[in-house]
N, C-alpha and C positions, 0 to 999 in steps of 0.2 A: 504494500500500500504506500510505502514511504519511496518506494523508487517511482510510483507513476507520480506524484508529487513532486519528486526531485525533477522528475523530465518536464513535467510542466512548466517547473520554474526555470527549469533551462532555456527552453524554446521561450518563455516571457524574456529574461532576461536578455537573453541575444536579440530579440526584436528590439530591446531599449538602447540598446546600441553598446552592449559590451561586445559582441561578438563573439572569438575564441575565447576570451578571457571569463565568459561563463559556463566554459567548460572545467575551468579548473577545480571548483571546490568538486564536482561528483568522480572526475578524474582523481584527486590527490585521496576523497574519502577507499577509494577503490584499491588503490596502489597501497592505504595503510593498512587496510582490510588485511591484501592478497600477501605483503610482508609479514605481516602481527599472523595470519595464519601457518605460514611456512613455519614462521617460530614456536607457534604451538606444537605444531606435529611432530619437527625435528625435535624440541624438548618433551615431548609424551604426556605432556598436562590434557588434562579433559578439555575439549572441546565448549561444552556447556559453561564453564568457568569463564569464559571471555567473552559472552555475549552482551555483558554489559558495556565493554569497552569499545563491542563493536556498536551497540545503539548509541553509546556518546559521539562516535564518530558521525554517524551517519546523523546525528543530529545537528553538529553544529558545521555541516556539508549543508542543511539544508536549511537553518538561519543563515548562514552567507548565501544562497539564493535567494533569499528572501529583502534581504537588505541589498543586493545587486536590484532586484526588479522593485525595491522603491528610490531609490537613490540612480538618478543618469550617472555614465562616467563623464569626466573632466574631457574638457575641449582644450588640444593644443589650438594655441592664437596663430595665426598664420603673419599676423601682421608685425613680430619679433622676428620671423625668419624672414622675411622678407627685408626688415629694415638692416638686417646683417651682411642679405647680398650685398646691399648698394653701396656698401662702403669698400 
C-alpha cells in the first residue's frame, strides 16, 4: 500500500518540476533496504527483527515525497550567467 503511495508521489513530484531528483528518496529507501538485507542474511539474525527499521525507512522515503510535491525546487537565475559572459 505504501509503495502505490510512494509512486504517486513520485509521478506528483516530477510533474512539479523536480524531475530525476524525485526519484531519489524511493531509489536510496530501496538501495538501504536491499544493503540492510544482505547484512541480515550474511549475519543469520531473523529476518522478522528488522522490519521495523525497514518501515522507518520507507517512511521517511515517503515524507521527503511528500515535502518535494509541496515545496517547487529552486530556479537557477539565468540573468547571473548571462551577466558573467559579457564581461
Amino acid at each position: 500500500m505504501l509503495l502505490i503511495l510512494e509512486i504517486i508521489l513520485t509521478i506528483v513530484a516530477w510533474r512539479k518540476g523536480w524531475r530525476w531528483n524525485s526519484l531519489i528518496p524511493v531509489v536510496s529507501a530501496m538501495v538501504i533496504g536491499f544493503l540492510f538485507g544482505i547484512g541480515i542474511g550474511l549475519s543469520g539474525i531473523n529476518v522478522d527483527d528488522a522490519k521495523g527499521f525497514a518501515i522507518i525507512i520507507d517512511i521517511l522515503a515517503t515524507v521527503a515525497l511528500i515535502v518535494m510535491c509541496i515545496k517547487k525546487p529552486k530556479q537557477i537565475k539565468s540573468d547571473v550567467v548571462s551577466d558573467e559572459t559579457k564581461n
